[in-house]
C-alpha positions as CSV (number, residue, x, y, z in Angstrom):
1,X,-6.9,-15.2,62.9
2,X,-3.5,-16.7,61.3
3,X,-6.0,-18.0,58.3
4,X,-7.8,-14.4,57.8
5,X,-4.8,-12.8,57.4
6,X,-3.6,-14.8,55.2
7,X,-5.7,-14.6,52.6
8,X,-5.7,-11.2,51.9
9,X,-1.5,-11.4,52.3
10,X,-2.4,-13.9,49.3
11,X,-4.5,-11.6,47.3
12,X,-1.9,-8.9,47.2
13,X,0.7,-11.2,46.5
14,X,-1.3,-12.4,43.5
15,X,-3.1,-9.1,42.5
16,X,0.7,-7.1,41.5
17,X,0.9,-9.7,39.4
18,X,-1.7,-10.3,36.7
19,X,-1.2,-7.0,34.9
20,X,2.6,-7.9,34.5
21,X,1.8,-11.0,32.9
22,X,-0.8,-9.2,30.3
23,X,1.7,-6.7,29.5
24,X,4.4,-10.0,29.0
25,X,1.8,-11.6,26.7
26,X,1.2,-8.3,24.9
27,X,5.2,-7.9,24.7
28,X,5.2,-11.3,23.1
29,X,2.3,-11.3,20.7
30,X,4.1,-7.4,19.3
31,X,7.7,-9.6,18.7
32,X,6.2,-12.6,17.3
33,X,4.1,-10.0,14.7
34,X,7.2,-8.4,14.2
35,X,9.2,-11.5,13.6
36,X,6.1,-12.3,11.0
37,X,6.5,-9.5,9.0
38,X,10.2,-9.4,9.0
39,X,9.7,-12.6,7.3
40,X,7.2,-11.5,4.7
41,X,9.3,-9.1,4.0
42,X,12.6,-11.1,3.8
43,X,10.2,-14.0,1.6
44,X,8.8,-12.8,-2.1
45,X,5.5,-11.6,-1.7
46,X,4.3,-13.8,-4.4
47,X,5.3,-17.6,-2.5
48,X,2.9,-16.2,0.3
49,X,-0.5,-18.6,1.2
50,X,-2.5,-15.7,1.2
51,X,-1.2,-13.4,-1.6
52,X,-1.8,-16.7,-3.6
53,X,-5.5,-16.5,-2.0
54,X,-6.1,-12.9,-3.2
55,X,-5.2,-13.5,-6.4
56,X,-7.5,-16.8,-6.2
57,X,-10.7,-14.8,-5.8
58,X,-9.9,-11.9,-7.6
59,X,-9.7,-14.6,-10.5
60,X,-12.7,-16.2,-10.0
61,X,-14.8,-13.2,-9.9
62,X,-12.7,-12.3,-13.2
63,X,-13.8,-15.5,-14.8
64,X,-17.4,-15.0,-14.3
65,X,-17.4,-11.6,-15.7
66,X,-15.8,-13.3,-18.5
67,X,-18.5,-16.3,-18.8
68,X,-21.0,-14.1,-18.9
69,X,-19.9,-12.0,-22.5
70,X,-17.2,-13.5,-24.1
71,X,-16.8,-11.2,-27.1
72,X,-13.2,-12.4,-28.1
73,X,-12.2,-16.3,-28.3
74,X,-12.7,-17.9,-24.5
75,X,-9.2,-18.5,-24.6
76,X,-7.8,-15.0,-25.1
77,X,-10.3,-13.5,-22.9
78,X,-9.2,-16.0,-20.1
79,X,-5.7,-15.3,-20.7
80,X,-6.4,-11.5,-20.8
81,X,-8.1,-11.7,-17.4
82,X,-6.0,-13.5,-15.6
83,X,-3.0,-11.0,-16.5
84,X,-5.0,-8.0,-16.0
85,X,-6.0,-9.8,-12.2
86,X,-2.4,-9.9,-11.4
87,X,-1.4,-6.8,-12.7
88,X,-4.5,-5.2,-10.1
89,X,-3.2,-7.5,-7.5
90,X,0.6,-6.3,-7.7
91,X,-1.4,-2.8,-7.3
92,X,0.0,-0.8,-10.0
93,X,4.0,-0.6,-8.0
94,X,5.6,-2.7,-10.2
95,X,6.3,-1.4,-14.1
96,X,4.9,-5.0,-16.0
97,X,1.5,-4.4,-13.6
98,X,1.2,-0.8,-14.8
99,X,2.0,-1.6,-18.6
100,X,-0.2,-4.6,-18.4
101,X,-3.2,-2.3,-17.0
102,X,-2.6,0.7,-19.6
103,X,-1.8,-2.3,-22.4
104,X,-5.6,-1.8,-23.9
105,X,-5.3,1.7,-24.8
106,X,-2.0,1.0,-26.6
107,X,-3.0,-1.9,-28.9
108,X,-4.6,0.1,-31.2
109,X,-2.2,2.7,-31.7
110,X,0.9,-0.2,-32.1
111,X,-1.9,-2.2,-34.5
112,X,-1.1,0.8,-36.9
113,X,2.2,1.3,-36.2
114,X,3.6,-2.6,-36.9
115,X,1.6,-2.2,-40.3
116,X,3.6,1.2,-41.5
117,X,7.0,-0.7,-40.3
118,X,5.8,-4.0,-42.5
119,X,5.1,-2.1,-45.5
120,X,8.3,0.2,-45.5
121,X,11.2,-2.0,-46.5
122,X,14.0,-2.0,-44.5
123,X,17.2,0.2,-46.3
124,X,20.6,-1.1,-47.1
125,X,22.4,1.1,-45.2
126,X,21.0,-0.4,-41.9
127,X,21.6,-3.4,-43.5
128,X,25.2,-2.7,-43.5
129,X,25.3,-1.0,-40.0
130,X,24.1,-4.4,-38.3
131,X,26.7,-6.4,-40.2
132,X,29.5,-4.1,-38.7
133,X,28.1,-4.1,-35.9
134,X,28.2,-7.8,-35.3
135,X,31.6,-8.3,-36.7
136,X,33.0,-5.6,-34.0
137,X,32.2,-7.3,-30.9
138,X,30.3,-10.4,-31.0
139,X,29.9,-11.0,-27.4
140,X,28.7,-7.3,-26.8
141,X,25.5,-8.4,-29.3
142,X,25.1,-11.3,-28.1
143,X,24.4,-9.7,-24.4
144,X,22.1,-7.2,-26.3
145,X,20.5,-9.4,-27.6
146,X,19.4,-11.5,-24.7
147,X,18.7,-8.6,-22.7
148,X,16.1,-7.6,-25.4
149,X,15.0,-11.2,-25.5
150,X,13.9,-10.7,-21.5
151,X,12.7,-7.3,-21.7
152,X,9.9,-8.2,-24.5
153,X,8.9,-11.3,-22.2
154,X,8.0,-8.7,-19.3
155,X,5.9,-6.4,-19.8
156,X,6.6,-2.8,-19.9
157,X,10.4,-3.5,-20.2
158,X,11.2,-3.6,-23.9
159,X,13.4,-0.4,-24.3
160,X,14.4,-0.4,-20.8
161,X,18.3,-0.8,-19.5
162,X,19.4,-4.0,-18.1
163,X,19.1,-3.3,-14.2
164,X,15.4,-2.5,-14.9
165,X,14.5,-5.6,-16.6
166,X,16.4,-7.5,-13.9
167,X,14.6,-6.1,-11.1
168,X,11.2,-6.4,-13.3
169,X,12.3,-9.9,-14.1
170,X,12.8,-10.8,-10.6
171,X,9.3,-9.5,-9.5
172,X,7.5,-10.5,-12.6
173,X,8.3,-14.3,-12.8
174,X,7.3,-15.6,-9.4
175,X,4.0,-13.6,-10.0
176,X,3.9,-15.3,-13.2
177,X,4.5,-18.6,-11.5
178,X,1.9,-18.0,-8.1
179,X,-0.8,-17.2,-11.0
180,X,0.1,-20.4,-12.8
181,X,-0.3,-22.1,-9.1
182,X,-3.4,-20.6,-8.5
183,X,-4.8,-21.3,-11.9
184,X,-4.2,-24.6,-11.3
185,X,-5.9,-25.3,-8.0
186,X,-8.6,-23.6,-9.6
187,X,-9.0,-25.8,-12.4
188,X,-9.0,-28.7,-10.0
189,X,-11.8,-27.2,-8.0
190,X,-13.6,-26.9,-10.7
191,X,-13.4,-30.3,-12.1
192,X,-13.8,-31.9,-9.1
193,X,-17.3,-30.6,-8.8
194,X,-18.1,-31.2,-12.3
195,X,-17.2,-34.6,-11.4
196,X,-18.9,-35.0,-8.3
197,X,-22.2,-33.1,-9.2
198,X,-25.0,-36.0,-10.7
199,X,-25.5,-36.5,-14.1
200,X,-28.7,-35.0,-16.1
201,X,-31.9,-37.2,-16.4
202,X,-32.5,-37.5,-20.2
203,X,-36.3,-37.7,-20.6
């Protein structure tokens, strides 16, 4: 009799139990995501495994629309897809991504425009304006100057003020440097199976 009753006494002792411990585990699993994505967000995007990993297929499906009809030199064409594959994987938030993507339209129309400003010489009186203009403040330029420097190597940023080719900058050269990460790993893939695939019989 002792033995019978206990072991239902057991079963509700037990029973109470299991859904506390799902609910524990659940509890856990949402603070770990959280933690997760509190360090995503705290980490730039573009030092992620799987941002890089993206980018990585995105590329290779790039490529072989590339292989396929290579109108401009391979080279170009490579470069140009591998900008245009970032620019898609930053999704358009960022201003270099969006210049990048709209950058086809507008070669044309600055094609024309950089031949009308090469054939007009340039006057003396803007001649005379920059040489005044260094000799009042020298370190002034030479701030300008740098900050024009950075905002024609991103994209989208030439005419922009300094805090928005900062923030650009800041975005634009770890992407430039995950693509350069990815490009490589890429290359090795793909040399390592040209090496390891067998040689052509010559008849």
């Amino acid at each position: 009799m002792a033995s019978s009753s206990s072991a239902p006494a057991s079963s509700m002792i037990t029973n109470p139990t299991t859904p506390s411990t799902e609910r524990s585990r659940d509890v856990k699993r949402r603070k770990k995501k959280k933690a997760q994505e509190r360090d995503d967000e705290k980490q730039p995007k573009w030092k992620s495994q799987a941002q890089q990993q993206i980018y990585s297929s995105k590329l290779r499906q790039a490529l072989a629309r590339v292989n396929l009809g290579s109108a401009p030199p391979k080279g170009k064409a490579v470069r140009e897809a591998a900008d245009r594959v970032l620019a898609v994987t930053a999704k358009g938030r960022t201003r270099w991504s969006r210049a990048i993507l709209t950058n086809r339209l507008k070669l044309k129309f600055t094609k024309h425009k950089r031949q009308r400003v090469a054939t007009t010489p340039p006057s003396r009186s803007k001649r005379a304006r920059v040489s005044v203009h260094r000799l009042e403040g020298k370190s002034g330029t030479s701030v300008q100057r740098k900050v024009r420097f950075l905002g024609r190597l991103v994209p989208g940023c030439r005419k922009e003020p300094l805090p928005v080719v900062l923030e650009e900058a800041i975005d634009y050269i770890p992407a430039l440097e995950m693509q350069v990460r990815a490009m490589n790993a890429l290359f090795n893939l793909l040399s390592a199976a040209s090496s390891s695939s067998p040689p052509s019989s010559s008849s």
